[in-house]
N, CA, C and O atoms as a GROMACS GRO file, in nm:
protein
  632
    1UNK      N    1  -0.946   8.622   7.529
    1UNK     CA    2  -0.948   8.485   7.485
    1UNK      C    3  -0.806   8.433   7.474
    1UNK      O    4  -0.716   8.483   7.406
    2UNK      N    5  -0.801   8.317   7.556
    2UNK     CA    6  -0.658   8.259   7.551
    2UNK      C    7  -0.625   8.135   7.428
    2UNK      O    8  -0.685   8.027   7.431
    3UNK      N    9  -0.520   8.169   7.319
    3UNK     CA   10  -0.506   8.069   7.240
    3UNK      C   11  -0.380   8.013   7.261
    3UNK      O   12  -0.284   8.070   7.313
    4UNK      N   13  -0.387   7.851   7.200
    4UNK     CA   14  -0.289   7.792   7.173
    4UNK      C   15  -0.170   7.801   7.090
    4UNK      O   16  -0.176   7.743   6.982
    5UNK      N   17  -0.091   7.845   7.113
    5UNK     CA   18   0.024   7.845   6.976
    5UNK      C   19   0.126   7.711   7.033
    5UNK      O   20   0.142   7.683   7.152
    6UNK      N   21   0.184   7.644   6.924
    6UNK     CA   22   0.297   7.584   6.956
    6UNK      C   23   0.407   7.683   6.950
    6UNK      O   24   0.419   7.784   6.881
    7UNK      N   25   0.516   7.604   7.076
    7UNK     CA   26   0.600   7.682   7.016
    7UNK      C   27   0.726   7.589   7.082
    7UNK      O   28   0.678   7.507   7.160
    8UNK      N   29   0.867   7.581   7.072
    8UNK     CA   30   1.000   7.567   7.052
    8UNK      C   31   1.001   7.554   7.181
    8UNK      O   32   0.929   7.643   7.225
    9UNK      N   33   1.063   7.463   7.308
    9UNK     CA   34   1.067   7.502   7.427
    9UNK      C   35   1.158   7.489   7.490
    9UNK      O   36   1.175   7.542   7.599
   10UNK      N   37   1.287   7.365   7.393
   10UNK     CA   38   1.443   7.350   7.404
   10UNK      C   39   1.428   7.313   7.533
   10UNK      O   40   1.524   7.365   7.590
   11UNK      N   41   1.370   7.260   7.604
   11UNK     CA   42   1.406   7.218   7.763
   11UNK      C   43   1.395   7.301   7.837
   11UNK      O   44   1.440   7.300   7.952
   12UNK      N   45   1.313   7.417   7.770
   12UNK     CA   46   1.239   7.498   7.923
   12UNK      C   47   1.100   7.494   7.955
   12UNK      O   48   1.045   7.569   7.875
   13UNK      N   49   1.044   7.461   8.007
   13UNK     CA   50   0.899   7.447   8.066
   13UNK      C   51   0.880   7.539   8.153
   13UNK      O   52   0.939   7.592   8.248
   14UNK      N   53   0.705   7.551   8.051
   14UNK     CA   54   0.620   7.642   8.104
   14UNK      C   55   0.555   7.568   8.206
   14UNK      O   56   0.565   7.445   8.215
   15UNK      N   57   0.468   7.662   8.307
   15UNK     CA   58   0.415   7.606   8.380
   15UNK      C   59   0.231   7.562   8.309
   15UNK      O   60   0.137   7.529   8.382
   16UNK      N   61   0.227   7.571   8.193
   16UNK     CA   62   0.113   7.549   8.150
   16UNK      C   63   0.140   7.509   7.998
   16UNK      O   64   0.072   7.556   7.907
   17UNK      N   65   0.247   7.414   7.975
   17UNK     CA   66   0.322   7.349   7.876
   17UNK      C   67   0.211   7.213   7.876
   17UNK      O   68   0.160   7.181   7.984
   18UNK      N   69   0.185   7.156   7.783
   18UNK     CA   70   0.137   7.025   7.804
   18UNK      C   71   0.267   6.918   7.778
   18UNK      O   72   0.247   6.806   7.731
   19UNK      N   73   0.389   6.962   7.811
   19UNK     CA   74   0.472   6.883   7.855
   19UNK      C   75   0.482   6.856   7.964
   19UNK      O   76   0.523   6.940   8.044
   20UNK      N   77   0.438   6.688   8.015
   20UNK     CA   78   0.492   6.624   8.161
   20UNK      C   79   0.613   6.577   8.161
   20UNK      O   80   0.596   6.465   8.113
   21UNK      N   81   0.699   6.586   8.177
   21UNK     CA   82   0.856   6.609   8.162
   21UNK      C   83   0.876   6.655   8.295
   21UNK      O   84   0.844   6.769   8.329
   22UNK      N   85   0.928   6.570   8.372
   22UNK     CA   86   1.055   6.572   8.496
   22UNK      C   87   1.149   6.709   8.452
   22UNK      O   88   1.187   6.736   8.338
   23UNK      N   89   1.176   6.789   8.583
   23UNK     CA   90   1.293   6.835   8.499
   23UNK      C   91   1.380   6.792   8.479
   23UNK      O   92   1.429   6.840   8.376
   24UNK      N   93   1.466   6.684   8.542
   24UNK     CA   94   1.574   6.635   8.491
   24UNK      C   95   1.553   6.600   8.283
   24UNK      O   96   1.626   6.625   8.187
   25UNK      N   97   1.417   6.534   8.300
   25UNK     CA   98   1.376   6.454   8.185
   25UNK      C   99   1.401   6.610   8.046
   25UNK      O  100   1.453   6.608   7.934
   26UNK      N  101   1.346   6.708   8.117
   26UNK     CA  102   1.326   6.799   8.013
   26UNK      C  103   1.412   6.934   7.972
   26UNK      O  104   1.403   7.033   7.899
   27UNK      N  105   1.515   6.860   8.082
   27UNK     CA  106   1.697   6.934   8.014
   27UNK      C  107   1.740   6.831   7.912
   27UNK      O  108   1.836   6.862   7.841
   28UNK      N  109   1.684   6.716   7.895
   28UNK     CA  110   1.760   6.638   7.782
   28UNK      C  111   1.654   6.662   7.631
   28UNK      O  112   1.698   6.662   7.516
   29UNK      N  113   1.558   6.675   7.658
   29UNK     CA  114   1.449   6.699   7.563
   29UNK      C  115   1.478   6.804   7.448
   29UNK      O  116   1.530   6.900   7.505
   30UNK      N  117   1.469   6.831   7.308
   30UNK     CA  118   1.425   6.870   7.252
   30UNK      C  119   1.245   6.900   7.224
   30UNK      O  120   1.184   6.826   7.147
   31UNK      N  121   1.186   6.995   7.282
   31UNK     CA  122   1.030   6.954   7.278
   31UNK      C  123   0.971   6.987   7.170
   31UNK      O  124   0.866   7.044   7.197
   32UNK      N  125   0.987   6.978   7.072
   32UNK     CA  126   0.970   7.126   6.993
   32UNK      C  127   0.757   7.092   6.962
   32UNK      O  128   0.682   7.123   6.870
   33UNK      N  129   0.737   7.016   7.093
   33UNK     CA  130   0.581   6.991   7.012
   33UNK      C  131   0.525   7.066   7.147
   33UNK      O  132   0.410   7.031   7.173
   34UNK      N  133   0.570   7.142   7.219
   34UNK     CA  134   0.517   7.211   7.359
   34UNK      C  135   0.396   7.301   7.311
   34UNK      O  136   0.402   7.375   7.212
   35UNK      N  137   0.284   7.286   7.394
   35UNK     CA  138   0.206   7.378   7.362
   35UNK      C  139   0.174   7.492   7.491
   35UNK      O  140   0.131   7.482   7.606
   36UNK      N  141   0.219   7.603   7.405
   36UNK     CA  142   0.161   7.725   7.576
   36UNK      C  143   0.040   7.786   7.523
   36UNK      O  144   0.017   7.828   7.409
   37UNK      N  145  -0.041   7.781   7.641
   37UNK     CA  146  -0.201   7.817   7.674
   37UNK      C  147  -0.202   7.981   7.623
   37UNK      O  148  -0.309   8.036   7.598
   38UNK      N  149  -0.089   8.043   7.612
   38UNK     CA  150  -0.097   8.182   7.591
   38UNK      C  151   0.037   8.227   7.502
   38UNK      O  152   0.131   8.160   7.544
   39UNK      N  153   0.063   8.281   7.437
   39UNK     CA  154   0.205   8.289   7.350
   39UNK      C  155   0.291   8.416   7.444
   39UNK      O  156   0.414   8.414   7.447
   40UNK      N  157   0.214   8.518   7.514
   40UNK     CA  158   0.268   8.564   7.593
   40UNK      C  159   0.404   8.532   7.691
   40UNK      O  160   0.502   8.586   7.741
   41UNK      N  161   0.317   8.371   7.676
   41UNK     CA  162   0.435   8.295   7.845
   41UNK      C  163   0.559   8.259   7.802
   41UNK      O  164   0.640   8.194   7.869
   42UNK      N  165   0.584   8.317   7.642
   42UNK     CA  166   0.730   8.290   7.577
   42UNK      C  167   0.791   8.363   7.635
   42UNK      O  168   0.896   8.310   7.672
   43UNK      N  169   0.776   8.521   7.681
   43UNK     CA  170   0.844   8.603   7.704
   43UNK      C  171   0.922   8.655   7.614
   43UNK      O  172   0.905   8.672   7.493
   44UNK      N  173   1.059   8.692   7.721
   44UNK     CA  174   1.180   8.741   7.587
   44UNK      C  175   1.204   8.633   7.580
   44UNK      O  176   1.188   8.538   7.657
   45UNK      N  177   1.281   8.654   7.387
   45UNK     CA  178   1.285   8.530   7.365
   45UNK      C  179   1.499   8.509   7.415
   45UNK      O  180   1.575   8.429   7.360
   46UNK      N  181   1.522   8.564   7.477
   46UNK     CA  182   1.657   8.592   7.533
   46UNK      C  183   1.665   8.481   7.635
   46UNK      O  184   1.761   8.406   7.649
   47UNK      N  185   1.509   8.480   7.729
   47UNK     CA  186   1.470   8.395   7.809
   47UNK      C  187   1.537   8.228   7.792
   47UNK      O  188   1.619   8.150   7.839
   48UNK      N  189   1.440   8.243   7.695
   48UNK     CA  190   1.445   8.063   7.622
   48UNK      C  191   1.596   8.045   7.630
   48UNK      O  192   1.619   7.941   7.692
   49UNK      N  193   1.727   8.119   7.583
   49UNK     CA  194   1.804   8.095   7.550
   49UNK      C  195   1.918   8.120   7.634
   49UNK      O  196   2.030   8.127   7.586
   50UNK      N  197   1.896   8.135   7.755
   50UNK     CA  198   1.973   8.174   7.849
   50UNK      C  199   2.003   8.071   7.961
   50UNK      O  200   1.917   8.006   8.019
   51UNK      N  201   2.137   8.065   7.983
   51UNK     CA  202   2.207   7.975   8.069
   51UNK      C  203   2.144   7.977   8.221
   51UNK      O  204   2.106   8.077   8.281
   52UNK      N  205   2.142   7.871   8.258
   52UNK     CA  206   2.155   7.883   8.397
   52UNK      C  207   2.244   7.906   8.473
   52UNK      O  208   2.334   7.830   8.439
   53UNK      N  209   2.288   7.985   8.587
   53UNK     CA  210   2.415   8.006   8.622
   53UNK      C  211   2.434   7.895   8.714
   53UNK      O  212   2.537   7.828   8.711
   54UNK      N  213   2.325   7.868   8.809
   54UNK     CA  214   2.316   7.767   8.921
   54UNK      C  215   2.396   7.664   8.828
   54UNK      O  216   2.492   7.603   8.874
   55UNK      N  217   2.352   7.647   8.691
   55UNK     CA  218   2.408   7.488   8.665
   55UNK      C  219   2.574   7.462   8.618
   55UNK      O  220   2.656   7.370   8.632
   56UNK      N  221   2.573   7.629   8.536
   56UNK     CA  222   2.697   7.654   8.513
   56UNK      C  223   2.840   7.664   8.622
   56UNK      O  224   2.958   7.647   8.591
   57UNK      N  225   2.780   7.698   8.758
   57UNK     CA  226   2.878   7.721   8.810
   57UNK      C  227   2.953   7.559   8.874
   57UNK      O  228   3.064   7.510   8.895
   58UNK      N  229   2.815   7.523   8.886
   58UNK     CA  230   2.844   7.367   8.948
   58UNK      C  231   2.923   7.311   8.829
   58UNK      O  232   2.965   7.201   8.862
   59UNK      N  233   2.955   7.339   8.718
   59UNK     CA  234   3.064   7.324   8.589
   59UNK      C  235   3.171   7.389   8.611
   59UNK      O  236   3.285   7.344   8.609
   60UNK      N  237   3.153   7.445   8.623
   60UNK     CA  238   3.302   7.579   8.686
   60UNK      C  239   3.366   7.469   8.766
   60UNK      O  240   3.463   7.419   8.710
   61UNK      N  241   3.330   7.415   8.896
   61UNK     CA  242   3.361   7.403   8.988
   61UNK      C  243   3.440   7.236   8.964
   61UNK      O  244   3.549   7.200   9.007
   62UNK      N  245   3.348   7.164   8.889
   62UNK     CA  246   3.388   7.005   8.874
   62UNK      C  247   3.486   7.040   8.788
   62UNK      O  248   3.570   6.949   8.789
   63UNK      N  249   3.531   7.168   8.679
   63UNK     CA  250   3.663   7.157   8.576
   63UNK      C  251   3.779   7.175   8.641
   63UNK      O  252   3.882   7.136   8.586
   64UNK      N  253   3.785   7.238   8.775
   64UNK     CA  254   3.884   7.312   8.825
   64UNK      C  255   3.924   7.281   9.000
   64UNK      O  256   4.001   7.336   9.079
   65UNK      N  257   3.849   7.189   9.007
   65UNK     CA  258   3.871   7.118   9.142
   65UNK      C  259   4.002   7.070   9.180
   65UNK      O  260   4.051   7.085   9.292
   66UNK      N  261   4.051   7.018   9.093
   66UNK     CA  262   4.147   6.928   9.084
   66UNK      C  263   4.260   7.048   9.153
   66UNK      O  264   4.305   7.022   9.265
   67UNK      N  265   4.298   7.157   9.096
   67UNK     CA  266   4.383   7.255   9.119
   67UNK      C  267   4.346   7.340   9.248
   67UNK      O  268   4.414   7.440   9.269
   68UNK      N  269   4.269   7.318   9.314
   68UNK     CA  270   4.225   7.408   9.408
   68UNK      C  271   4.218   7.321   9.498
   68UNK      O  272   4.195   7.203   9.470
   69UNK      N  273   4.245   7.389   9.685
   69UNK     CA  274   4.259   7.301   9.768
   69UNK      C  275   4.071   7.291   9.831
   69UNK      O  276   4.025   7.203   9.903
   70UNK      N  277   4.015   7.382   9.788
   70UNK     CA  278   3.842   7.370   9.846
   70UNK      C  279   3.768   7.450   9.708
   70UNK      O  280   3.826   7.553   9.672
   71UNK      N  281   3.661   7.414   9.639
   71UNK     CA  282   3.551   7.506   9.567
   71UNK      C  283   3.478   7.422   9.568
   71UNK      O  284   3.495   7.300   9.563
   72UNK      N  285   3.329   7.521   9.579
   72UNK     CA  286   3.224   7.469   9.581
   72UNK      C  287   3.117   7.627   9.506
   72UNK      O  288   3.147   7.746   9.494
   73UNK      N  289   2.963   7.530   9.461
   73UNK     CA  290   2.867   7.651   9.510
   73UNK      C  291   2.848   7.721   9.644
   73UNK      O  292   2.838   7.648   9.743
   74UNK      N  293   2.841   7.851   9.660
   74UNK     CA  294   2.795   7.870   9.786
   74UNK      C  295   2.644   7.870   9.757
   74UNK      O  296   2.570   7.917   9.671
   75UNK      N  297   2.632   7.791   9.872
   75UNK     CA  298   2.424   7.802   9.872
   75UNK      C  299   2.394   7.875   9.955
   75UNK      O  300   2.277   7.911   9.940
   76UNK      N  301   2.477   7.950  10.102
   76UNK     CA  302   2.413   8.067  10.142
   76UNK      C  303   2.397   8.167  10.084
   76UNK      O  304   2.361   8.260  10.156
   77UNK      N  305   2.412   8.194   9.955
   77UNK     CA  306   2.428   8.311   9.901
   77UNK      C  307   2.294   8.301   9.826
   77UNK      O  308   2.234   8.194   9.837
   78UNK      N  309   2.236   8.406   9.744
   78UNK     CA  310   2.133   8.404   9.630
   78UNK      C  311   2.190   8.369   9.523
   78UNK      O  312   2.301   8.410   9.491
   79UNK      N  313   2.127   8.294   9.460
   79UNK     CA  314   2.156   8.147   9.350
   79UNK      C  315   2.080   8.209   9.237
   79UNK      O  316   1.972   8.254   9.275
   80UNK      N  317   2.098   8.222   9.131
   80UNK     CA  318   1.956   8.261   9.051
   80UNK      C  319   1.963   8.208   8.882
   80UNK      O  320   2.066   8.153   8.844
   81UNK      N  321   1.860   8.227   8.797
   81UNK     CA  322   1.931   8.179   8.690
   81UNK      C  323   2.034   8.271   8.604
   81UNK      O  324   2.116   8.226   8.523
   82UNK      N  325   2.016   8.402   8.634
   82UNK     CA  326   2.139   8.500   8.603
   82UNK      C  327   2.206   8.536   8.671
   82UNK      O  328   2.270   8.631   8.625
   83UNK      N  329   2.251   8.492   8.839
   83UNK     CA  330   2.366   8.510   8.901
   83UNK      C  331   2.383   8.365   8.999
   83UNK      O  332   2.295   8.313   9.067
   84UNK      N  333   2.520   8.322   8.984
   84UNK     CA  334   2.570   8.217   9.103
   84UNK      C  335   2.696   8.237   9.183
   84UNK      O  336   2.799   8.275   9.128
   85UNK      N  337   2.691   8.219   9.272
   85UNK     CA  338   2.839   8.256   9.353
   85UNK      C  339   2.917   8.126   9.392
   85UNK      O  340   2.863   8.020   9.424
   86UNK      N  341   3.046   8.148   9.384
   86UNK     CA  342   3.098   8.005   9.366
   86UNK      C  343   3.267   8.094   9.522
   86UNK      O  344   3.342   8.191   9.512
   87UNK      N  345   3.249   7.999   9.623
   87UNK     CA  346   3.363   7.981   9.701
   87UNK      C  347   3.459   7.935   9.677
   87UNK      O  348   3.443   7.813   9.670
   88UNK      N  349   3.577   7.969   9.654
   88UNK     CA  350   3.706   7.890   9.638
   88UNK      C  351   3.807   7.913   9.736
   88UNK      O  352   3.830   8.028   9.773
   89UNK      N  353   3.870   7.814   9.780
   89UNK     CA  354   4.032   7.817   9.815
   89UNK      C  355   4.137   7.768   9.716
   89UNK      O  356   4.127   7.658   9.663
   90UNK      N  357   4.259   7.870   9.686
   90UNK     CA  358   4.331   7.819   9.650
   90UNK      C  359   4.437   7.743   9.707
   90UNK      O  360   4.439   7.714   9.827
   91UNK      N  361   4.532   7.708   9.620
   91UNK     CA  362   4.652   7.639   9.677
   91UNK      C  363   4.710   7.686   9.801
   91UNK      O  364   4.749   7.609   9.888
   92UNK      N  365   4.716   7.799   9.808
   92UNK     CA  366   4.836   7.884   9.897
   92UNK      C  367   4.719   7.928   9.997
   92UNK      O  368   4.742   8.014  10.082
   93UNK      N  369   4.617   7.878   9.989
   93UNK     CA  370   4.515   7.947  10.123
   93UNK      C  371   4.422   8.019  10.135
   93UNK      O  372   4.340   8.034  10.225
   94UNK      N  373   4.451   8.102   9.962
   94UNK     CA  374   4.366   8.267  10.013
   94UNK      C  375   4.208   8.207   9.941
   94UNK      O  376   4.181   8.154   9.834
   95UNK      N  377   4.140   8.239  10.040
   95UNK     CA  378   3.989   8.196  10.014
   95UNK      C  379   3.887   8.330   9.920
   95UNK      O  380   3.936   8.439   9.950
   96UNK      N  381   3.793   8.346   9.842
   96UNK     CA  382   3.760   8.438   9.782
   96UNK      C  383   3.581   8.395   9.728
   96UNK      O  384   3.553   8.287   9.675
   97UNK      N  385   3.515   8.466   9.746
   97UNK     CA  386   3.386   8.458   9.668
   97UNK      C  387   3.401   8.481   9.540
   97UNK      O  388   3.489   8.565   9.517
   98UNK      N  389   3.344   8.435   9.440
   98UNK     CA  390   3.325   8.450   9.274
   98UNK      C  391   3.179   8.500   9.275
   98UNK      O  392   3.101   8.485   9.370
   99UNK      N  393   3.151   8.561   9.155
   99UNK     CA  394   3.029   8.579   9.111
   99UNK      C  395   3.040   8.538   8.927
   99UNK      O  396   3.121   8.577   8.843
  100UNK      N  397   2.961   8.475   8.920
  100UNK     CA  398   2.940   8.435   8.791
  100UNK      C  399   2.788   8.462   8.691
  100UNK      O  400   2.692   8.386   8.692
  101UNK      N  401   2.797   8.560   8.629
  101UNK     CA  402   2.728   8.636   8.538
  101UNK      C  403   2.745   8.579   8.370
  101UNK      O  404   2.833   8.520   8.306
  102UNK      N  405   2.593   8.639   8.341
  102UNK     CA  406   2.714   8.610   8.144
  102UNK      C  407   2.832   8.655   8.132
  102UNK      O  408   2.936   8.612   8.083
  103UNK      N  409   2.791   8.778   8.202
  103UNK     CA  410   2.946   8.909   8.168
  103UNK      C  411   3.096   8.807   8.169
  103UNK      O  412   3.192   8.831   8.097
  104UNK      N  413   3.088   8.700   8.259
  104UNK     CA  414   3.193   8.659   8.321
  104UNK      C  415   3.214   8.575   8.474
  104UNK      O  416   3.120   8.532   8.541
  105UNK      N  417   3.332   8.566   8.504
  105UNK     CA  418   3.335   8.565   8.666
  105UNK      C  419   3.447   8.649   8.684
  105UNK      O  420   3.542   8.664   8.607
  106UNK      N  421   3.422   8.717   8.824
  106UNK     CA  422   3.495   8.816   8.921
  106UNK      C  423   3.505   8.764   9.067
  106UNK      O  424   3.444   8.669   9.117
  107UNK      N  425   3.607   8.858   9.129
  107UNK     CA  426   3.635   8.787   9.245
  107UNK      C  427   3.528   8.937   9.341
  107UNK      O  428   3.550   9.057   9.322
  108UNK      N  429   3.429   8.887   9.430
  108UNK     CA  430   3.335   9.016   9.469
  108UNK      C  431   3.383   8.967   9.622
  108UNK      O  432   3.332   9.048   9.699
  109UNK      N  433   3.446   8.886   9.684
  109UNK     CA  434   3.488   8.862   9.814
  109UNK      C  435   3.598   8.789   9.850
  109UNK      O  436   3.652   8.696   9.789
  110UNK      N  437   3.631   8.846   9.968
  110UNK     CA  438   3.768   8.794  10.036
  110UNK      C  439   3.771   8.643  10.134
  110UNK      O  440   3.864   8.573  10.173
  111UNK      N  441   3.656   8.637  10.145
  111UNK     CA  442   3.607   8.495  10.224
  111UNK      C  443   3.511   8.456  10.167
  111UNK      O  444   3.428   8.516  10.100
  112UNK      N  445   3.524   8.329  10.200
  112UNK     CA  446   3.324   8.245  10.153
  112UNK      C  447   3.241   8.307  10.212
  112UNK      O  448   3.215   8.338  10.329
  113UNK      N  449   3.182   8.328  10.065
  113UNK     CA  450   3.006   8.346  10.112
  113UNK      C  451   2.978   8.464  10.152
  113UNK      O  452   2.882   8.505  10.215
  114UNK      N  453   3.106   8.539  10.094
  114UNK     CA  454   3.104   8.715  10.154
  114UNK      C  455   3.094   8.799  10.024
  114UNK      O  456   3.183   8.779   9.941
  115UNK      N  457   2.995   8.893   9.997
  115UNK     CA  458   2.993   8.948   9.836
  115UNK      C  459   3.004   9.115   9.952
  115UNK      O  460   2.956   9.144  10.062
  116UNK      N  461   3.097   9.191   9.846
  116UNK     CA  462   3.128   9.281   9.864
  116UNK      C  463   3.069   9.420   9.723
  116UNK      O  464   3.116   9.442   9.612
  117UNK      N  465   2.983   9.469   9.778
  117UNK     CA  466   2.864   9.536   9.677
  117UNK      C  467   2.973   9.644   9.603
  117UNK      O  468   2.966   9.660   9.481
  118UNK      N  469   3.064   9.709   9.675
  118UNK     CA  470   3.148   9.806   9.633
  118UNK      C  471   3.262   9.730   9.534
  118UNK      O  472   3.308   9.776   9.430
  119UNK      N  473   3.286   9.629   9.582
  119UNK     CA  474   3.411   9.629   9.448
  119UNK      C  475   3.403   9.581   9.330
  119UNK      O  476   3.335   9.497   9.272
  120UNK      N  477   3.501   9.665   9.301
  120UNK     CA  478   3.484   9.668   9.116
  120UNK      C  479   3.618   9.583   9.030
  120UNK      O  480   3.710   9.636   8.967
  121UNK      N  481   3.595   9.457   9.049
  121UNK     CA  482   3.705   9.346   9.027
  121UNK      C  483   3.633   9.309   8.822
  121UNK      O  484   3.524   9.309   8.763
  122UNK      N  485   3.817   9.277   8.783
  122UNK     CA  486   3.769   9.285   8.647
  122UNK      C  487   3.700   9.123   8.615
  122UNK      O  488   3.732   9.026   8.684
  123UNK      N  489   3.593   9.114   8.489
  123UNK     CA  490   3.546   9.053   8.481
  123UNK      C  491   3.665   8.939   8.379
  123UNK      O  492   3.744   8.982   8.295
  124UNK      N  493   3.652   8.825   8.408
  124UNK     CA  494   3.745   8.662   8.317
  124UNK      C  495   3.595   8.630   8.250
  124UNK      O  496   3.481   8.635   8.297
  125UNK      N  497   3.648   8.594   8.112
  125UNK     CA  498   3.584   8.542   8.048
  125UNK      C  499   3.567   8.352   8.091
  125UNK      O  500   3.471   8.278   8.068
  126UNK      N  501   3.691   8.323   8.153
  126UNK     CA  502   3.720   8.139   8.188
  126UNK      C  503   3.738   8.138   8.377
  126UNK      O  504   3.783   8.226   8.452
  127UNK      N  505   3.700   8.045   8.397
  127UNK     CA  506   3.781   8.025   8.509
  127UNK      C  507   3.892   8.036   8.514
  127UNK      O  508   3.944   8.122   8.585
  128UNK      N  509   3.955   7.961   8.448
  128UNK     CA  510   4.116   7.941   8.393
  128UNK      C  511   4.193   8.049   8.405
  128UNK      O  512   4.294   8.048   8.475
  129UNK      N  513   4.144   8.176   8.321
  129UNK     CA  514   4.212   8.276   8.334
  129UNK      C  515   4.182   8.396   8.520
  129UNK      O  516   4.228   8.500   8.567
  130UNK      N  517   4.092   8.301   8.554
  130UNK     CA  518   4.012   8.399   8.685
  130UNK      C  519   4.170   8.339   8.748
  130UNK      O  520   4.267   8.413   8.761
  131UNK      N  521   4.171   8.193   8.783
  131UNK     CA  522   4.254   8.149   8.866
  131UNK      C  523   4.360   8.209   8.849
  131UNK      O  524   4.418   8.277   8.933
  132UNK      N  525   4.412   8.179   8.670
  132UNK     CA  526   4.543   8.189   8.672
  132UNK      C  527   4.579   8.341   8.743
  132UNK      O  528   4.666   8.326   8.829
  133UNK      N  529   4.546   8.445   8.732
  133UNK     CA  530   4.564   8.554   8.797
  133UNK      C  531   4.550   8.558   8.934
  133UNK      O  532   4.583   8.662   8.991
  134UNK      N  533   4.504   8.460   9.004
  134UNK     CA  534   4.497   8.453   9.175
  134UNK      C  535   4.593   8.374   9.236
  134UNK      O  536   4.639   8.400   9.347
  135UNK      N  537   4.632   8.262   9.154
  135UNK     CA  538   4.729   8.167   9.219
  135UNK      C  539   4.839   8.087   9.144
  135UNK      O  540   4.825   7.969   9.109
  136UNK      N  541   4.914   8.138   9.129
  136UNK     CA  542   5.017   8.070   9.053
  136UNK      C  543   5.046   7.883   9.112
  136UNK      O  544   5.095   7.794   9.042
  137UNK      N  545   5.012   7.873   9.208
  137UNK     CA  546   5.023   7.688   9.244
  137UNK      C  547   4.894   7.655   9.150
  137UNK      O  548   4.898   7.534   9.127
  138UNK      N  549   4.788   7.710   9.089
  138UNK     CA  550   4.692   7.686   9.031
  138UNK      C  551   4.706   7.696   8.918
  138UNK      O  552   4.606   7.666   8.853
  139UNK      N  553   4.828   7.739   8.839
  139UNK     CA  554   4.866   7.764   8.720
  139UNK      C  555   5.006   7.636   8.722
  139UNK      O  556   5.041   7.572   8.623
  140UNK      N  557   5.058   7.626   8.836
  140UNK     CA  558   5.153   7.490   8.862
  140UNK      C  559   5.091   7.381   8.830
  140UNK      O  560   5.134   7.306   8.743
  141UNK      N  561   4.959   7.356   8.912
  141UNK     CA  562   4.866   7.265   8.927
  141UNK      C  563   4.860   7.209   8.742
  141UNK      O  564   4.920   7.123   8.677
  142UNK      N  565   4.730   7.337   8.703
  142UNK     CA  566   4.689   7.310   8.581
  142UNK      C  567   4.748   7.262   8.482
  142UNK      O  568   4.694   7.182   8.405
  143UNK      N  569   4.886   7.312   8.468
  143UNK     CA  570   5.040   7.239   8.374
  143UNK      C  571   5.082   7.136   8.389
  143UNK      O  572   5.118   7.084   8.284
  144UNK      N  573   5.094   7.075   8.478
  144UNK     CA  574   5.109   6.964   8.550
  144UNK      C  575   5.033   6.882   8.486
  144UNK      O  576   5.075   6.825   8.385
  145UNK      N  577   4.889   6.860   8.540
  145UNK     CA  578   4.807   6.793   8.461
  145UNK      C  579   4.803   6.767   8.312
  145UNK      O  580   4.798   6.659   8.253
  146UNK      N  581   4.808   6.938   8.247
  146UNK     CA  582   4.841   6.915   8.149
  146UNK      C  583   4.923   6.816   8.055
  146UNK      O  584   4.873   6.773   7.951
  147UNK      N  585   5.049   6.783   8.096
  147UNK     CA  586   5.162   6.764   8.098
  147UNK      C  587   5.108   6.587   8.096
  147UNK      O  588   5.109   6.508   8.001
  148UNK      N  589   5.072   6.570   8.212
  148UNK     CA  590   5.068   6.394   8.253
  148UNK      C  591   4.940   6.378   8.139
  148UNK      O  592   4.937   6.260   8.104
  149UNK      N  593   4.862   6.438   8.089
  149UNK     CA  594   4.748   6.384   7.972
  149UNK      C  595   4.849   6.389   7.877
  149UNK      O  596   4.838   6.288   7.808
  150UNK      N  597   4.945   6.458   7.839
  150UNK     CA  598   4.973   6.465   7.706
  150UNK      C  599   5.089   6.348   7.728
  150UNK      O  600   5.150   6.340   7.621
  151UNK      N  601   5.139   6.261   7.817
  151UNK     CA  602   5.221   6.218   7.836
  151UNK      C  603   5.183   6.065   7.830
  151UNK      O  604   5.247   5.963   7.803
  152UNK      N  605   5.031   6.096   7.872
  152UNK     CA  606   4.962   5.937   7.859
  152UNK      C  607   4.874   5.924   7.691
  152UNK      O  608   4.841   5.820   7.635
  153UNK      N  609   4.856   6.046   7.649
  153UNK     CA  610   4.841   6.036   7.470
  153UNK      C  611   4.952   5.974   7.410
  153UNK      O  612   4.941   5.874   7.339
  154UNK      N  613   5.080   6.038   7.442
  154UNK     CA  614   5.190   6.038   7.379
  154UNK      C  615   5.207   5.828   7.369
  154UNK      O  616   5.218   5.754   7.272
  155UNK      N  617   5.201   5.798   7.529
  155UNK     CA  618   5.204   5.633   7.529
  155UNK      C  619   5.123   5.540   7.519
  155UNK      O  620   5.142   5.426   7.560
  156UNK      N  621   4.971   5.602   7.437
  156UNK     CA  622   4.892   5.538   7.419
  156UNK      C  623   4.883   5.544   7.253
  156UNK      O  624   4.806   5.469   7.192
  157UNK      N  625   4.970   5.643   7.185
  157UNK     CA  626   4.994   5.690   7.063
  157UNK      C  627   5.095   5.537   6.994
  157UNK      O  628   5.097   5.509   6.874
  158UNK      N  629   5.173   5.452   7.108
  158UNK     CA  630   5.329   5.399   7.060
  158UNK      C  631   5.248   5.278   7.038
  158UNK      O  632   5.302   5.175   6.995
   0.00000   0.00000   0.00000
């Protein structure tokens, strides 16, 4: 016998939620009135609370554009909600696959869209710190910027 429990659904939908919610609509949602047909379909509750990487990386990518001469998602690669791979070029040329996990991001390839199963590259907690260790024009870059925000605070301060 299948019962109703409410339960908490923070913008994840079940497929047997009596929430009709778009997904766009139901990443902004608080639902907390979702009802699942089975309490089972909560799963872990690690589930509920876990990032998407697909969405995260496409964040990665819009913070740090600016300093890099190409990044993107790679979409030939497997996308998932616990792994995304993100292509970059830096300043100076050298192109590299990312993998982005909770753990972190690492550099797992030497070209786009190339994951290399054997290497054992250390995991960055930031982009920031992934780059700064790959490209110093990307650590030029980032200061720079830095520099011209604090310069337009400074004359919006007078």
């Amino acid at each position: 016998m299948r019962t109703r429990s409410p339960a908490p659904c923070a913008g994840v939908m079940s497929r047997e939620s009596e929430c009709d919610l778009s997904q766009e609509e139901s990443m902004e949602v608080d639902c907390n009135h979702c009802v699942f047909e089975d309490s089972s379909e909560l799963g872990d509750l690690d589930a509920v609370d876990a990032k998407d990487m697909r969405l995260e990386a496409q964040a990665v990518v819009n913070d740090v554009l600016f300093a890099v001469r190409e990044m993107h998602v790679a979409h030939s690669l497997q996308n998932a909600v616990d792994v995304a791979h993100i292509n970059v070029e830096t300043r100076e040329g050298n192109r590299y696959c990312l993998e982005l996990t909770e753990a972190g991001l690492r550099v797992v390839g030497y070209a786009f869209d190339q994951v290399d199963e054997s290497m054992m590259t250390q995991y960055h907690e930031t982009v920031y710190s992934l780059l700064d260790s790959l490209s110093p024009a990307y650590r030029e870059a980032f200061g720079n910027a830095l520099l011209q925000r604090l310069e337009r605070l400074n004359q919006n301060g007078r």
